[in-house]
C-alpha positions in Angstrom: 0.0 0.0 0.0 1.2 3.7 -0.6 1.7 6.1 2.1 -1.3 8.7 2.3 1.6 11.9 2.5 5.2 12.3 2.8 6.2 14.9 4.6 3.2 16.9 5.6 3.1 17.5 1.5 -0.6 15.5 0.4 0.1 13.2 -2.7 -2.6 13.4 -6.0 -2.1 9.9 -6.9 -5.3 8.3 -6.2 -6.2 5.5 -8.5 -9.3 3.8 -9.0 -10.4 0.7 -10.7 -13.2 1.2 -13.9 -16.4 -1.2 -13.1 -16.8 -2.2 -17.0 -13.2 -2.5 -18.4 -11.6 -3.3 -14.9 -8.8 -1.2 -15.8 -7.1 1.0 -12.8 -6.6 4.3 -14.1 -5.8 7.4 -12.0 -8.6 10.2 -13.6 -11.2 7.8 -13.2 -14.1 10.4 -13.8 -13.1 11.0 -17.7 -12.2 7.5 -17.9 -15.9 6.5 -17.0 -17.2 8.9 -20.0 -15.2 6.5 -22.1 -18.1 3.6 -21.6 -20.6 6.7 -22.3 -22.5 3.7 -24.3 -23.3 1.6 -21.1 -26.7 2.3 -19.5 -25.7 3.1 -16.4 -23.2 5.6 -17.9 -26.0 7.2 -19.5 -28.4 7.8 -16.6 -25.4 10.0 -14.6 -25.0 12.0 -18.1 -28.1 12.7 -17.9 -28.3 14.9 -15.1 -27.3 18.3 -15.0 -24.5 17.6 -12.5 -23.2 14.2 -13.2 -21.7 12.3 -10.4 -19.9 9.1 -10.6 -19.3 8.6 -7.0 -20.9 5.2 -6.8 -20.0 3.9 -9.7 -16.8 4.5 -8.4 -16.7 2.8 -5.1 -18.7 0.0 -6.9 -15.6 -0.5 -9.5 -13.1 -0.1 -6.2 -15.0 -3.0 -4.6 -15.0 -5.5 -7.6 -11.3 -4.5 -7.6 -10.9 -5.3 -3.8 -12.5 -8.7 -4.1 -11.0 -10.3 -6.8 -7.3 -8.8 -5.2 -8.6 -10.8 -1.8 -9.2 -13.6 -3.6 -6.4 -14.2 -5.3 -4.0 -12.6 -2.7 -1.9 -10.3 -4.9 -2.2 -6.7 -6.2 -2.7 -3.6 -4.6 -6.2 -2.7 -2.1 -7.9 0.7 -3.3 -9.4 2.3 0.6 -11.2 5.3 0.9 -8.1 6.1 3.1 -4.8 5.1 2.9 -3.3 3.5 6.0 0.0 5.7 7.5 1.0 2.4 9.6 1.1 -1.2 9.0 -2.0 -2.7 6.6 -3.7 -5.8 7.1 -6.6 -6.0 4.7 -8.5 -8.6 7.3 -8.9 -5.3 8.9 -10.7 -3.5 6.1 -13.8 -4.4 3.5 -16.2 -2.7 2.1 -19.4 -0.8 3.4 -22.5 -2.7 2.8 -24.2 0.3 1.9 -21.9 2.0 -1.0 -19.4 -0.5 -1.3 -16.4 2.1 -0.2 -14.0 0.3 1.5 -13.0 1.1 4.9 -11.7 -0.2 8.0 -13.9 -1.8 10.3 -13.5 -0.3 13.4 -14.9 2.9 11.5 -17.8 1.3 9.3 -20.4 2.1 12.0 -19.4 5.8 11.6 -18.7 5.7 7.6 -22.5 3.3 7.7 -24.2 6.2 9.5 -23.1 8.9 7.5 -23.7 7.1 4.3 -27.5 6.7 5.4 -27.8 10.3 6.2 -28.0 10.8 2.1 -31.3 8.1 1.8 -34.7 8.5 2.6 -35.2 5.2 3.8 -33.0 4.2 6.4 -32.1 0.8 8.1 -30.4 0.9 11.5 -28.0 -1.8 12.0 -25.3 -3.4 14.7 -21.9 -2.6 14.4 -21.4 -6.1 14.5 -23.7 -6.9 12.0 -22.2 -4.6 9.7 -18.6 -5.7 10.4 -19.9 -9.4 9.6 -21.4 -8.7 6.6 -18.4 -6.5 5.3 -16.2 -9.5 5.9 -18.6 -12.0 3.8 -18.7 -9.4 1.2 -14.8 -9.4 1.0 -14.1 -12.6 1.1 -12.6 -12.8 4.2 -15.4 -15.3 5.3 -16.1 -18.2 3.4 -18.3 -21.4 2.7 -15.3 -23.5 2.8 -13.1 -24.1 5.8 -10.5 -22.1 6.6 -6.6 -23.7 7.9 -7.4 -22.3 11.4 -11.3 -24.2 11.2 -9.6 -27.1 10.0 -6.8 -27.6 12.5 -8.3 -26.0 15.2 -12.6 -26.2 15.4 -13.3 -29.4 13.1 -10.7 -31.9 14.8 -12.5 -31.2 18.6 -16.2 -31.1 17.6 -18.2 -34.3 18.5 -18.9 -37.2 15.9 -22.6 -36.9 16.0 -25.6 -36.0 13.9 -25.4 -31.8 15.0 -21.6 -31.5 14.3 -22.0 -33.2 10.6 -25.2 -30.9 9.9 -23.1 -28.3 11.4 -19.8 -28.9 8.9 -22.3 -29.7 5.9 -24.5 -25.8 6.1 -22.2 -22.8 4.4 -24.2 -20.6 6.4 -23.2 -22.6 9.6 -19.9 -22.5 8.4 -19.3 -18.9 7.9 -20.3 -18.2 11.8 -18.1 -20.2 12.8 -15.0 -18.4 10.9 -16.8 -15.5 12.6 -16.8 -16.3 15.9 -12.8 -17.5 15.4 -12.1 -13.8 13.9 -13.9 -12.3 16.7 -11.5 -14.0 19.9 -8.2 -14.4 17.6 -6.4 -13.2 21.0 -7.7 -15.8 22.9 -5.9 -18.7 20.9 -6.9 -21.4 24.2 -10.5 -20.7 23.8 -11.9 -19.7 20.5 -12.0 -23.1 19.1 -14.4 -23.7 21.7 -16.5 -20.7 21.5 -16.6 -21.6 17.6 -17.6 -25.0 18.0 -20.4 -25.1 20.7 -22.2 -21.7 18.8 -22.0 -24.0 15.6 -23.4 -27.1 17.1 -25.9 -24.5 18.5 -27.0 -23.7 15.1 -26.9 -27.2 13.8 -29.4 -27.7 16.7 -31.8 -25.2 15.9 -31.7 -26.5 12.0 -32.5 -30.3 13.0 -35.6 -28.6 15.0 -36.8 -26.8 12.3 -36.4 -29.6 9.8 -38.3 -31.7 12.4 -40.9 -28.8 13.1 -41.8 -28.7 9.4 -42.2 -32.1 8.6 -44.6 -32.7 11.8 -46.5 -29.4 10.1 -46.4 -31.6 7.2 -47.6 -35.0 8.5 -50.6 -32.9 10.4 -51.8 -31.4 7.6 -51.4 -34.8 5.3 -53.7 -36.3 8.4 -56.1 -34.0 8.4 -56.7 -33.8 4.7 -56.2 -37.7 4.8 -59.7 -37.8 7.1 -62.1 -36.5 4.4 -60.7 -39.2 2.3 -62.8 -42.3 1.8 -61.5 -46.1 0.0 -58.1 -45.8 1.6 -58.4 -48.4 4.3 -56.1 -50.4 3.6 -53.4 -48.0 2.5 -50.9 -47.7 5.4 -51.3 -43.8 6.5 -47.7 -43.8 7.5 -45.6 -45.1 4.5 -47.8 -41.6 2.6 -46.8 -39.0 5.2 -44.0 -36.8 3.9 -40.9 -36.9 5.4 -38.4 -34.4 6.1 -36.0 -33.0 3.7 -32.6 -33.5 5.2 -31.1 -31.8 2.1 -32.5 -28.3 3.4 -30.0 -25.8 5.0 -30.7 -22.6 7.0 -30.8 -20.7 4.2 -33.8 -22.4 3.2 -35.4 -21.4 6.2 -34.3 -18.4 6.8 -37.2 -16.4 4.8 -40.0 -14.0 6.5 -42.6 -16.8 5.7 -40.9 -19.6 7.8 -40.1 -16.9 11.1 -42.8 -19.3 12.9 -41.2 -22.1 12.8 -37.8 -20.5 13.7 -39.3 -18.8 16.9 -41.0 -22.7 17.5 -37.5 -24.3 17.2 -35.5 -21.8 19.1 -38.0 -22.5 22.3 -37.3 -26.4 21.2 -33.5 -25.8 21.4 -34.0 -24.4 24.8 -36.1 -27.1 26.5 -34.8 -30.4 25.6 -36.3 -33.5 26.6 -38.1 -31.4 28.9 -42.6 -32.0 29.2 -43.1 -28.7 30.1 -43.1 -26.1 27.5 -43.0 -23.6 30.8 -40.1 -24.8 32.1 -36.9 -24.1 29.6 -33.8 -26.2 31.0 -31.4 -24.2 28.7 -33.3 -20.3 28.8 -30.0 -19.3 27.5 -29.4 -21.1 24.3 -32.6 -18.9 23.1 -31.5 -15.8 24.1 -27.7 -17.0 22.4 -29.6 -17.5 19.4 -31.5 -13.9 18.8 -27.9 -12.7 17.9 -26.6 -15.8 16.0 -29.7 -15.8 13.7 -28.6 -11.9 13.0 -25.3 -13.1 12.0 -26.4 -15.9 9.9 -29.4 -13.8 7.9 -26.3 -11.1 7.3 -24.2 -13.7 6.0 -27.2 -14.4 3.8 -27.9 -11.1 2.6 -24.3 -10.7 2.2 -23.7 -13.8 -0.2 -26.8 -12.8 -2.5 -25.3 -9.2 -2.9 -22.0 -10.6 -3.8 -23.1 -12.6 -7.0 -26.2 -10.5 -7.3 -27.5 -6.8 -6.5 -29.3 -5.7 -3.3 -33.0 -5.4 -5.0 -33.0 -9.3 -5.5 -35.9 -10.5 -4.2 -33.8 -13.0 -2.0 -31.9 -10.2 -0.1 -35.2 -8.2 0.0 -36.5 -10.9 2.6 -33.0 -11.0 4.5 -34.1 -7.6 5.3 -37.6 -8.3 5.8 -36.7 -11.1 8.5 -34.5 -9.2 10.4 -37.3 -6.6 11.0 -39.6 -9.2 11.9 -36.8 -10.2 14.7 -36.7 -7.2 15.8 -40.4 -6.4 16.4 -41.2 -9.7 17.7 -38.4 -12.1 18.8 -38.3 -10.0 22.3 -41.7 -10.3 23.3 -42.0 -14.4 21.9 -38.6 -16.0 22.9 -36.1 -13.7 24.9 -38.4 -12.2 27.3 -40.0 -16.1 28.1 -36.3 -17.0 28.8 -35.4 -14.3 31.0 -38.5 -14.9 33.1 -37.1 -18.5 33.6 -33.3 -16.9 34.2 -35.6 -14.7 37.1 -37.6 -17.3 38.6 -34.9 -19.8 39.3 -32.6 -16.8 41.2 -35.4 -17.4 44.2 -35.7 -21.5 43.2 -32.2 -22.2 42.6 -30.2 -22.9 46.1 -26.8 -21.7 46.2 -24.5 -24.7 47.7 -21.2 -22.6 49.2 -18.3 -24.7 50.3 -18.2 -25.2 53.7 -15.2 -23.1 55.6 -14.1 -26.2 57.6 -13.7 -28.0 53.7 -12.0 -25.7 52.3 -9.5 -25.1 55.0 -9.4 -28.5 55.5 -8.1 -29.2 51.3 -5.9 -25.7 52.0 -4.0 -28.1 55.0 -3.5 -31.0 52.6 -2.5 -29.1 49.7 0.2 -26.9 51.6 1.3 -30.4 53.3 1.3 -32.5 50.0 3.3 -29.0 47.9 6.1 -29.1 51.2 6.8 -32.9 51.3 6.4 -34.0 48.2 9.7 -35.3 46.3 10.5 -33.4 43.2 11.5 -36.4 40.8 9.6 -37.5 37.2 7.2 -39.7 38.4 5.4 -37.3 40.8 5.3 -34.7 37.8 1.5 -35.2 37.2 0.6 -35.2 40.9 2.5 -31.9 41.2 0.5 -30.2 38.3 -2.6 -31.0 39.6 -1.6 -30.3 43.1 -0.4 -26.4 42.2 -3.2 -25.8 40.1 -5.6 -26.5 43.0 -3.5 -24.8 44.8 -3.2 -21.4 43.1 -7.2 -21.7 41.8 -8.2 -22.0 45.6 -5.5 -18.9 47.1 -6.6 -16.9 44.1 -10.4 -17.4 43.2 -9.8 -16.8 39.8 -11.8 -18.6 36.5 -10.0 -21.8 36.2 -9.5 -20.9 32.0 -7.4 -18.1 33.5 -5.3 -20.6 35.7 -4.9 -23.8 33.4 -3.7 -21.7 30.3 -0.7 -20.0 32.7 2.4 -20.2 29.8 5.9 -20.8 31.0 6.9 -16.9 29.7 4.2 -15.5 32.4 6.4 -17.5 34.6 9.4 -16.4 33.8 8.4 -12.7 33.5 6.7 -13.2 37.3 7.1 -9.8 39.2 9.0 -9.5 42.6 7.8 -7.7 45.6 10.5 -5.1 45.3 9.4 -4.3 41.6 6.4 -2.9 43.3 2.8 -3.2 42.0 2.0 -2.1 38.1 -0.7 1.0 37.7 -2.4 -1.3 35.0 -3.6 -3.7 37.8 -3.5 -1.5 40.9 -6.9 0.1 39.7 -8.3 -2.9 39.8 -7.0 -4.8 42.8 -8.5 -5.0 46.4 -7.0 -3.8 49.6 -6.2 -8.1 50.5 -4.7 -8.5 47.1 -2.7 -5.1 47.3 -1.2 -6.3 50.8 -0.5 -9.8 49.3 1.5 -8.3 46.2 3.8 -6.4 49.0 5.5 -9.8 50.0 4.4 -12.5 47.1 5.6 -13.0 43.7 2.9 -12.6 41.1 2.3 -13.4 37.6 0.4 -11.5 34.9 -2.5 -13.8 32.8 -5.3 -12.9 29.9 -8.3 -12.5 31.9 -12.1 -12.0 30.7 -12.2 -9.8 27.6 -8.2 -9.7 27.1 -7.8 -7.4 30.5 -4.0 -8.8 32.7 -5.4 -9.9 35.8 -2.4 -10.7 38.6 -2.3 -14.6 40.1 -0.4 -14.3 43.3 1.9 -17.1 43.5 1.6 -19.1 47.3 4.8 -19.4 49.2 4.5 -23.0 49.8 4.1 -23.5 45.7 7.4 -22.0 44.7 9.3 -25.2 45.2 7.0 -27.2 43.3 6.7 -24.5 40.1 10.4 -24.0 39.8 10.7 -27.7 39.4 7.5 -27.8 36.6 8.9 -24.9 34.7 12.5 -26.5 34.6 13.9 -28.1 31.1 15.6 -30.9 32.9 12.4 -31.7 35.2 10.3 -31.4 31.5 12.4 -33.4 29.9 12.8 -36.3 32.3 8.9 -36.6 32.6 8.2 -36.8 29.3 6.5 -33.5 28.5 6.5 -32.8 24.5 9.3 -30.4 23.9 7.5 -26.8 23.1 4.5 -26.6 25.0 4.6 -23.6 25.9 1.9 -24.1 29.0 3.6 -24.0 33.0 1.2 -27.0 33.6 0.8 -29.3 30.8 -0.6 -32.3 30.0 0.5 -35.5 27.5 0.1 -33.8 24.5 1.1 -30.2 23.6 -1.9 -28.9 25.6 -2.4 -27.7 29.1 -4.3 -29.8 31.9 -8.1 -29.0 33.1 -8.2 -26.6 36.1 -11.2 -28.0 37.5 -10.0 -31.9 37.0 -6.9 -31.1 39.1 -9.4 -30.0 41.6 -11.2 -32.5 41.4 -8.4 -35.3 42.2 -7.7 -33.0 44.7 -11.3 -33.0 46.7 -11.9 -36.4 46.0 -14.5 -35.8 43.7 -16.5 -35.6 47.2 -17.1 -31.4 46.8 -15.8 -30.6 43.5 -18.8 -28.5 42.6 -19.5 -26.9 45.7 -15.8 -25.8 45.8 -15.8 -24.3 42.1 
């Protein structure tokens, strides 16, 4: 990418690419009048004042795309970056088709609506997602990170193969991965269980339409006389496996999405009152969004926004928005609020926990450092450091041996960063105990204090020569680590540690 100036001196070299001819060309107005024989040409001649702004940005955009896709030549923006360029970080506005980076397009989106009388108010997210379908950056086929990372861990079952097998399934997945790239321990598994999630709520519409179909077959079937001995089941129609969400993601079938959403969140439940999983409906308000964007987002690509098809994208997401409060998330919120009074909270006992505390701190001081205690020893510090902390055992299982060795001292004193956000205990702790910096919720450094009585037993852990002799694969990176180049389960060291007597009470 060029530099926008040099110098504080601005450069007139702005180049565009011609929507008919494909050439890039740097007076792109006169160019246009070249093609004054096209239609659309024609109609912008017409008027008194003839601007060929959007047939501009349009040309820019089929440039963009085909660049994207076959990852060489240069990225026309509406600005040109002054530091590094990543074109993941830009696409094009799904409005005017001016590309833009996408921490902006909410801003560029608002201002490009203030020109049009009707206008359609829309998510930033929603707008980032389908300015990333619309580039290319998502697509129908697997990505290298949703092939090494999400497909190899989902489930062999029925609801991850309906999951790998929709495009539309598919391409929220790559989402969800884009969205938590920082968090490289837990997106696969934020990418996988929303996908499954969706695979759900297909196999429950597919199932709600063809019970819609076998009633109405049945009821028709009744005013039908000579048919007695013709089997009534081998006629009933049977569901249409081959269908994908975007099938049923039209205005006419927003029914039977609302009907299977509520299925999704009471399963194998009797009572229709009484949703076991409230949440997976309320999950689903904004994964539905996604997936209709997605939709939208594909027609426009190998079609124009006035297709009929992307018409009822649009259509559908107003329908959710007028009615998918009142008939699905409020119902699942009530249940959220009821249970809050029915639910009973089961604290760990005082005596129990200072009673595992004791055995911990006695098993951490005698225990002999050699390679056959090496497992014992991970699951004993990790209980050890989840308990004197009370952090979220993802924070504490994905510790990495560079956290370790960059540990801070007492004498280095305590960093601003965390001191805001610290309590009075912690901040007397952090006077006289080591602590280590880890990715806590939403990418924010949260400090783990490191227990006296567990310095022995970590120094030995993080050590090549105690790594080697136990057998850990050379270059996982993780302070506690299992077989493979992975890290062990917080909550299954604490669990060998309690017994599996008061495991959950405990967490």
């Amino acid at each position: 990418m060029n530099q926008g100036q040099s110098r504080g001196v601005r450069i007139y070299d702005n180049r565009h690419a011609c929507y008919f001819c494909e050439k890039v060309v740097l007076h792109i107005k006169e160019h246009l009048k070249t093609h004054r024989n096209q239609d659309m040409v024609k109609d912008i001649l017409k008027s008194d004042q003839p601007n060929f702004t959007s047939l501009r940005k349009f040309g820019d955009d089929r440039h963009n795309r085909k660049c994207v896709e076959k990852k060489q030549g240069e990225i026309i923006l509406a600005r040109r970056p002054k530091g590094k360029f990543d074109v993941t970080d830009y696409g094009p506005c799904p409005n005017c088709r001016e590309w833009v980076m996408l921490d902006h397009l909410k801003l560029h989106y608002r201002h490009c609506q203030s020109h049009e009388k009707n206008t359609v108010k829309m998510r930033r997210k929603d707008l980032v997602f389908q300015a990333q379908v619309l580039a290319g950056h998502l697509k129908d086929e697997p990505s290298s990170l949703m092939s090494k990372e999400v497909l190899p861990i989902m489930t062999r079952d029925v609801m991850s193969q309906t999951a790998q097998n929709d495009p539309l399934v598919m391409a929220l997945g790559e989402s969800w991965l884009r969205r938590n790239r920082g968090n490289v321990e837990k997106r696969k598994y934020y990418a996988s269980s929303r996908m499954r999630l969706c695979a759900r709520l297909l196999l429950a519409l597919r199932d709600t339409k063809s019970n819609k179909d076998e009633k109405t077959y049945l009821e028709e079937g009744d005013d039908d006389e000579g048919d007695g001995d013709v089997k009534c089941e081998a006629l009933v129609p049977k569901a249409d496996d081959s269908k994908g969400l975007w099938h049923y993601l039209k205005p006419n079938h927003f029914d039977d999405i609302v009907l299977a959403a509520i299925k999704c969140a009471i399963p194998n439940a009797d009572d229709e009152d009484d949703l076991l999983a409230p949440s997976n409906a309320i999950m689903l308000k904004y994964d539905l969004h996604r997936l209709i964007n997605s939709k939208w987002a594909m027609i426009v690509k190998n079609g124009s926004a006035d297709d009929e098809e992307a018409k009822n994208c649009k259509t559908l997401l107003a329908l959710m928005d007028l009615e998918w409060e009142e008939r699905v998330t409020r119902f699942a919120r009530l249940v959220l609020a009821r249970r809050k009074y029915e639910y009973k909270n089961e604290l760990p006992s005082p005596k129990d926990i200072e009673q595992i505390t004791k055995y911990l701190r006695k098993e951490l001081d005698h225990l002999e450092l050699v390679a056959d205690n090496f497992r014992r020893l991970v699951a004993l510090c990790q209980a050890r450091i989840l308990l004197y902390n009370k952090r979220r055992s993802g924070e504490v299982e994905t510790i990495k041996l560079q956290f370790y060795a960059s540990r801070s001292k007492p004498s280095d004193g305590i960093d601003e960063s965390l001191e805001s956000d610290l309590s009075p205990v912690e901040k007397h702790l952090l006077e006289s105990q080591e602590f280590l910096r880890v990715r806590g919720k939403r990418g924010r450094p949260v400090p783990v204090i490191i227990p006296p009585d567990a310095k022995r037993a970590l120094a030995f852990l993080a050590s090549v020569e105690g790594r080697r002799s136990s057998g850990i694969v050379e270059g996982n990176p993780y302070l506690f680590p299992n077989s493979v180049n992975h890290y062990a389960r917080a909550y299954e060291s604490l669990r060998f540690v309690c017994g599996g007597t008061r495991s959950t009470r405990t967490t």
